[in-house]
Backbone as a printed PyTorch tensor [residue, N CA C, xyz], in Angstrom:
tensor([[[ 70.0610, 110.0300, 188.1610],
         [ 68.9200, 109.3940, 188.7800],
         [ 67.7770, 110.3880, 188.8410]],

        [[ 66.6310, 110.0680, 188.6110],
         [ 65.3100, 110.9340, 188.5160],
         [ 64.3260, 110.5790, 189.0950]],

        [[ 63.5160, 111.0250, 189.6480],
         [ 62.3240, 110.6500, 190.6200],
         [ 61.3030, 111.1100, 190.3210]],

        [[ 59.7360, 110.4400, 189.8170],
         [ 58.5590, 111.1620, 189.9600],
         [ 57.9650, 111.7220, 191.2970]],

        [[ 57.6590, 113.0970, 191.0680],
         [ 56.6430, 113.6040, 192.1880],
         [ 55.4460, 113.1820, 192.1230]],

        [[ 54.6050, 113.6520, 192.9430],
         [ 53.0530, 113.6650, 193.2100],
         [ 52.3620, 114.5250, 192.1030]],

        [[ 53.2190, 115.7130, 191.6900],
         [ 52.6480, 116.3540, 190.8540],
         [ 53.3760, 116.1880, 189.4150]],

        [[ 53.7370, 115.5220, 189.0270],
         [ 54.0370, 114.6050, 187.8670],
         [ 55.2200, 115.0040, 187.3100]],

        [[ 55.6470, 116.6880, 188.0350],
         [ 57.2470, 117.0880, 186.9600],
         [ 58.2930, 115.9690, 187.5280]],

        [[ 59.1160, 115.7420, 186.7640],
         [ 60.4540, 115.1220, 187.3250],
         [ 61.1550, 115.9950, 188.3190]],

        [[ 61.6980, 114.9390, 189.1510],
         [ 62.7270, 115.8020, 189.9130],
         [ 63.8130, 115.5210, 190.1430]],

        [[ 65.0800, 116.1110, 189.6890],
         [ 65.9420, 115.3490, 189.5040],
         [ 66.8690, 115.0970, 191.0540]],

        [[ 67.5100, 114.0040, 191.0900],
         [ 68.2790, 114.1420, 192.3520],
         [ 69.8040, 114.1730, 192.6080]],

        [[ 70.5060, 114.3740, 193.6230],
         [ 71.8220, 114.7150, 194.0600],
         [ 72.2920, 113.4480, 193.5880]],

        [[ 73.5270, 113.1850, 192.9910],
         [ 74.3480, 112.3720, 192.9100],
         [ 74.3740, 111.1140, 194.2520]],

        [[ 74.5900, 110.6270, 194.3190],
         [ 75.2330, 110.0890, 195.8730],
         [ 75.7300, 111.0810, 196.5750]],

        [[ 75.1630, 110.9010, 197.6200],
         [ 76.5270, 111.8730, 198.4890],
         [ 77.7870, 111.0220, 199.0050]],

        [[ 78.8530, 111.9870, 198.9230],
         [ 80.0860, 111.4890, 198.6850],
         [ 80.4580, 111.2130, 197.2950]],

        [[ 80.1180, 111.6780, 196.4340],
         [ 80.1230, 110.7010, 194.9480],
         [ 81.5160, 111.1910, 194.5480]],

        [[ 82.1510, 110.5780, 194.2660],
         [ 84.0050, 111.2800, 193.7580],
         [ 83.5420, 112.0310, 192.3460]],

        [[ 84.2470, 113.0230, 192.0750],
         [ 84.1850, 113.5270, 191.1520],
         [ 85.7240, 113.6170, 190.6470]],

        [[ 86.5000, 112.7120, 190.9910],
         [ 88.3320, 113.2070, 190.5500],
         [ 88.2730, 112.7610, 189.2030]],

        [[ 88.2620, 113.4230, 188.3340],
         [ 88.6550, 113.6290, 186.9860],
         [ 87.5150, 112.8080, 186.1190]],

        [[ 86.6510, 113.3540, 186.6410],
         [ 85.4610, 113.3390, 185.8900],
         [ 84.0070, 114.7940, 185.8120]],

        [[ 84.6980, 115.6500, 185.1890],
         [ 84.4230, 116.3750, 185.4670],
         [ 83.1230, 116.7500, 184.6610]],

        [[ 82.5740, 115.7180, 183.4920],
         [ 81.7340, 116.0540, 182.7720],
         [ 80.2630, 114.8430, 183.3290]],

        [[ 80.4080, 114.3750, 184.3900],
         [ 79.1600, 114.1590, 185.4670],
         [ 78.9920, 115.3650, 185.7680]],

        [[ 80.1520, 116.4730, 186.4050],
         [ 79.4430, 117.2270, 187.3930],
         [ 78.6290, 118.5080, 186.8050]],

        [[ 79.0750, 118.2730, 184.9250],
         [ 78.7110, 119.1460, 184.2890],
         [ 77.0770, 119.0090, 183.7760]],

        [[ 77.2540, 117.5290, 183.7980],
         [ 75.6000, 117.3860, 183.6100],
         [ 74.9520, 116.9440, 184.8090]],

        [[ 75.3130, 117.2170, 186.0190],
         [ 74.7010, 117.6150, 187.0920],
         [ 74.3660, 118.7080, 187.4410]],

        [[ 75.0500, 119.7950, 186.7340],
         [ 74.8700, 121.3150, 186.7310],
         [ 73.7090, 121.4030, 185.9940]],

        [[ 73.7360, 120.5370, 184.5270],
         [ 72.9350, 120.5960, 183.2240],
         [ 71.7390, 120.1890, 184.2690]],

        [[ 71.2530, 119.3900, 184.6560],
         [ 69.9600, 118.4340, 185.6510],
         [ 69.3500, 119.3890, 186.4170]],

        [[ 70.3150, 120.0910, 187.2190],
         [ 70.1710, 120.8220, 188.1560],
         [ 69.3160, 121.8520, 187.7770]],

        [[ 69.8740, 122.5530, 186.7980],
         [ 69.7080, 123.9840, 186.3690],
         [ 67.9290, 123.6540, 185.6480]],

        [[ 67.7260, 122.6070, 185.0320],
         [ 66.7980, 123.0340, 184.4220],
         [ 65.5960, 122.4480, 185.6920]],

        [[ 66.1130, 121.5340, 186.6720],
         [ 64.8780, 121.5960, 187.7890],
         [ 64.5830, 122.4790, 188.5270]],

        [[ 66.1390, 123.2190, 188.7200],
         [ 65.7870, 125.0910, 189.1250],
         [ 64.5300, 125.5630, 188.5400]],

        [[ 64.6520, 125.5030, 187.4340],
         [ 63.5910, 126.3110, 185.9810],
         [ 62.2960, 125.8380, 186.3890]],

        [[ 62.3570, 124.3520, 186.3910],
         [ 60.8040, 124.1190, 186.7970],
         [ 60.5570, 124.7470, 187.9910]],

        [[ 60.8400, 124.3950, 188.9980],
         [ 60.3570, 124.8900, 190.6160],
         [ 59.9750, 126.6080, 190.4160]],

        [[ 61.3400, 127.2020, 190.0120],
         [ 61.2540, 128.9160, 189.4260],
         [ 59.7720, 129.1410, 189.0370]],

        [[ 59.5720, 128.4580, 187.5030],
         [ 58.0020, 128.9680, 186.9850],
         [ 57.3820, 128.6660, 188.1530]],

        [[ 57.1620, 127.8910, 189.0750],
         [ 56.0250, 127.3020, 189.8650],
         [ 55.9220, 128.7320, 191.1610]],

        [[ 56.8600, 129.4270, 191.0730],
         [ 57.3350, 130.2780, 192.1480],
         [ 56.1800, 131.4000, 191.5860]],

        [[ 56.8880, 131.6230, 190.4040],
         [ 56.2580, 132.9300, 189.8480],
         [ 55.2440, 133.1170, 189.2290]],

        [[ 54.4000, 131.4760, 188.9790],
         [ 53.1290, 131.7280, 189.1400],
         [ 51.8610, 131.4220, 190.1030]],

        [[ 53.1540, 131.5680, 191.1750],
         [ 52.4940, 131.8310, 192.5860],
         [ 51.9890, 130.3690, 192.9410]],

        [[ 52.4020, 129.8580, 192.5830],
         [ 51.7620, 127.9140, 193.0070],
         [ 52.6960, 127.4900, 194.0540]],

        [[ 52.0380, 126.9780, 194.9110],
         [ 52.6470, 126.0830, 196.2210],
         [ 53.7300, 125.3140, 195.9320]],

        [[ 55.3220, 125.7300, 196.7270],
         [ 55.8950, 124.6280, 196.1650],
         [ 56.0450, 123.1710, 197.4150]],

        [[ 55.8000, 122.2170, 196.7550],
         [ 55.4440, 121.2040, 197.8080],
         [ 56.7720, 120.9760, 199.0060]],

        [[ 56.5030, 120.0560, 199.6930],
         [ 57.8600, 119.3900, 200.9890],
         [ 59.0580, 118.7600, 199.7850]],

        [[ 58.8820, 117.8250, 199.2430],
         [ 59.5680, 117.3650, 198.0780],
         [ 60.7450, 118.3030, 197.4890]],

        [[ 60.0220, 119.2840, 197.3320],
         [ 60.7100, 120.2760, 196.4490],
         [ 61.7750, 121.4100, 197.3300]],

        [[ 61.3010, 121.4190, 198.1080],
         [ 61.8910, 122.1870, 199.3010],
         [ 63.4250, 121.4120, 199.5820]],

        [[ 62.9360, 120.3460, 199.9450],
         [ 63.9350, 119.6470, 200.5760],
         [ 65.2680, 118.9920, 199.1900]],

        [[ 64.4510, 118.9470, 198.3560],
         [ 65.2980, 118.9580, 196.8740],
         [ 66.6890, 119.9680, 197.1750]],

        [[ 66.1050, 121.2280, 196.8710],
         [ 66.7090, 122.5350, 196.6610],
         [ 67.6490, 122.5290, 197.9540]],

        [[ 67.1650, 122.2590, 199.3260],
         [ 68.2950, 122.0600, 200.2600],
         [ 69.1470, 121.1240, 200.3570]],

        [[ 69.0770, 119.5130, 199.8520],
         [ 69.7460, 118.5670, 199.1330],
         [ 70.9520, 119.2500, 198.2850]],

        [[ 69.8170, 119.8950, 197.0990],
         [ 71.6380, 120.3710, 196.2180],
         [ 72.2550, 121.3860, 197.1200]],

        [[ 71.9640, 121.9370, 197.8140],
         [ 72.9570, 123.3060, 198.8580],
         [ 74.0200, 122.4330, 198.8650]],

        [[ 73.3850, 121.7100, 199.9270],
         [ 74.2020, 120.6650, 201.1240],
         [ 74.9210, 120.0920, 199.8140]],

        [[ 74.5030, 119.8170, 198.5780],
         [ 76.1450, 118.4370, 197.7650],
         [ 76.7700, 119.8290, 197.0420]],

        [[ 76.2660, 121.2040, 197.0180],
         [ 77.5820, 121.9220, 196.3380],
         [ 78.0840, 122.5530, 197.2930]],

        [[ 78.0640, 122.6220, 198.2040],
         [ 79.1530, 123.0400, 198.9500],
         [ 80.4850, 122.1830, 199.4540]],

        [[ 79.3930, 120.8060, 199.7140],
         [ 80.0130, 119.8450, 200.2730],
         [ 81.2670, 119.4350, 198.6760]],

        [[ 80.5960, 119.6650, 197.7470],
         [ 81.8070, 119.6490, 196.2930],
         [ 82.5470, 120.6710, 196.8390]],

        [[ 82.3830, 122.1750, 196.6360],
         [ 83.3690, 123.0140, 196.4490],
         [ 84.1150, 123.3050, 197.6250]],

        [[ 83.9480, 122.3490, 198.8720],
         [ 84.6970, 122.6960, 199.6230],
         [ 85.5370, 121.1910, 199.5420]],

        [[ 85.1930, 119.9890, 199.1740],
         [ 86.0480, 119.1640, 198.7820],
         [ 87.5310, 119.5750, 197.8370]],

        [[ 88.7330, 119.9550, 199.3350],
         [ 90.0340, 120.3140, 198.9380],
         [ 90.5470, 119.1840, 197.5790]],

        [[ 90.2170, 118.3650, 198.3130],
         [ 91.2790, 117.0410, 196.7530],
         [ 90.2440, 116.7920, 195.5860]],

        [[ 89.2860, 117.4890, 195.6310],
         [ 88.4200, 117.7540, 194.0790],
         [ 89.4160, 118.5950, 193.3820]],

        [[ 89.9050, 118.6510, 192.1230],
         [ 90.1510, 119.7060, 191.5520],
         [ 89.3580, 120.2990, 190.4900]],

        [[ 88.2640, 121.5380, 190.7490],
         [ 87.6330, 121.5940, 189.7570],
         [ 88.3170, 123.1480, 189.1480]],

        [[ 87.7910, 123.4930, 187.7930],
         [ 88.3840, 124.1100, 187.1850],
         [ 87.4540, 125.7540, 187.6950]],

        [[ 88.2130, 126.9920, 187.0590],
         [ 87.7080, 128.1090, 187.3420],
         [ 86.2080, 127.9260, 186.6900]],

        [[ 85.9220, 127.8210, 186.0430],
         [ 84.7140, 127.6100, 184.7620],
         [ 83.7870, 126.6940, 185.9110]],

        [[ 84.1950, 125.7370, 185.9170],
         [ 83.5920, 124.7770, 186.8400],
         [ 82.5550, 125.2090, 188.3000]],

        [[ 84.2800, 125.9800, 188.6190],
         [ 83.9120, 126.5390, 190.1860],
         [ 82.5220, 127.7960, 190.1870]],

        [[ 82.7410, 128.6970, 189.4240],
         [ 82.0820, 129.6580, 189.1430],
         [ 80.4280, 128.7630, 188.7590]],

        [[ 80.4230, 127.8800, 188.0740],
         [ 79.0290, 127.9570, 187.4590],
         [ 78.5000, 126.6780, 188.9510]],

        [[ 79.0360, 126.3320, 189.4010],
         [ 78.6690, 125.3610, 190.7380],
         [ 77.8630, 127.1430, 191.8230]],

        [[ 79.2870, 128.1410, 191.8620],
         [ 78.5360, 128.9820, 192.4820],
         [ 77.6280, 130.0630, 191.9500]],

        [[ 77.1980, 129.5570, 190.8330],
         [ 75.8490, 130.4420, 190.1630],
         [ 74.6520, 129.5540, 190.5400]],

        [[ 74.7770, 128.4050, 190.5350],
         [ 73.8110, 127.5380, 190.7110],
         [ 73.2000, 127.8010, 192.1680]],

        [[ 74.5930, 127.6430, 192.7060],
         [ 74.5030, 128.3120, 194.7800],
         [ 73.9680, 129.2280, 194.7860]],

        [[ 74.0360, 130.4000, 194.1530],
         [ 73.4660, 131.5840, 194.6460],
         [ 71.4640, 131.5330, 193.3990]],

        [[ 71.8660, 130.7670, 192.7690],
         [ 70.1540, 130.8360, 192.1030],
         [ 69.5520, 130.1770, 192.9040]],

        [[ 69.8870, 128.9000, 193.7670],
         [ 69.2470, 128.2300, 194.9060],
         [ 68.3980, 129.3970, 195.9610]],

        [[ 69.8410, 130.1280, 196.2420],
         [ 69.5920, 130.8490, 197.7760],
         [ 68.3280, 131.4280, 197.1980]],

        [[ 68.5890, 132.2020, 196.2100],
         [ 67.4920, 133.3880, 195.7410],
         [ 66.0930, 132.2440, 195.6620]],

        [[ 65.9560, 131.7740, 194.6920],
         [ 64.9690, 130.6580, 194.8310],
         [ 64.5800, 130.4070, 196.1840]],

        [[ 64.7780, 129.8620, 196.9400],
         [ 64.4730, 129.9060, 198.5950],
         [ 64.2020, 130.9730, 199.4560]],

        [[ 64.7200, 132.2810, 198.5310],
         [ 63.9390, 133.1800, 199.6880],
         [ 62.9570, 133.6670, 198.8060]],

        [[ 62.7870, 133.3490, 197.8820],
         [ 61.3060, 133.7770, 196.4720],
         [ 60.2440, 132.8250, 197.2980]],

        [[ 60.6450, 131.3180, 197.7130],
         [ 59.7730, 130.5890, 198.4370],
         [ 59.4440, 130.8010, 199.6890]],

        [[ 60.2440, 131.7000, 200.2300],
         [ 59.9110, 131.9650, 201.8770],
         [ 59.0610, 133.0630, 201.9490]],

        [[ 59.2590, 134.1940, 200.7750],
         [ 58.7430, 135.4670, 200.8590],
         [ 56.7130, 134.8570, 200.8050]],

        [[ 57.0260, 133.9510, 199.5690],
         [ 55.4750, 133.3320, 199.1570],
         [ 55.1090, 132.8510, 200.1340]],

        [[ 55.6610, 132.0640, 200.7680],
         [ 54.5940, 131.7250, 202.0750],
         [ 54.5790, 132.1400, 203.6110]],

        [[ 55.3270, 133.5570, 203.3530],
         [ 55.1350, 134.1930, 204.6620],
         [ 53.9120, 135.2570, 204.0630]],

        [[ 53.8990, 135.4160, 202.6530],
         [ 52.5680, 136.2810, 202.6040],
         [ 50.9720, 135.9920, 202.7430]]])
């Protein structure tokens, strides 16, 4: 599912929350795929110092809140490969969010 902003990039959004992922593991791969490259957009917008809007904010805390809420889902079984690139995504978020906090506390 995809949503236009105000400022015209796409933005992509969280699955459902709650969305089962039992043995379907190539949604969650192109949810990673979705994910990663709306990371990319927001990222450039970071580093060339442009405002990132409410929208976007709340995006990036959206996916926190559905990968954790995945990787701590015990009766998911996702694979090592899986697990690992869910928590690369987690930790490019965090960093991303404090690249956005640093920008507008300056």
């Amino acid at each position: 599912m995809t949503t236009s902003c105000r400022d015209g990039y796409s933005q992509g959004c969280v699955l459902e929350p709650g969305a089962s992922f039992q043995g379907d593991n190539a949604r969650l791969q192109n949810y990673l795929l979705e994910s990663t490259q709306e990371l990319n957009v927001i990222s450039g917008r970071v580093n060339r110092e442009e405002p990132v809007d409410h929208e976007s904010r709340d995006w990036i805390l959206t996916q926190v809140n559905f990968i954790v809420d995945t990787m701590g889902n015990e009766g998911l079984e996702l694979g090592d490969e899986l697990r690992s690139d869910l928590l690369q995504l987690l930790l490019a978020f965090a960093n991303l969010n404090e690249q956005i906090r640093r920008q507008t506390a300056a």
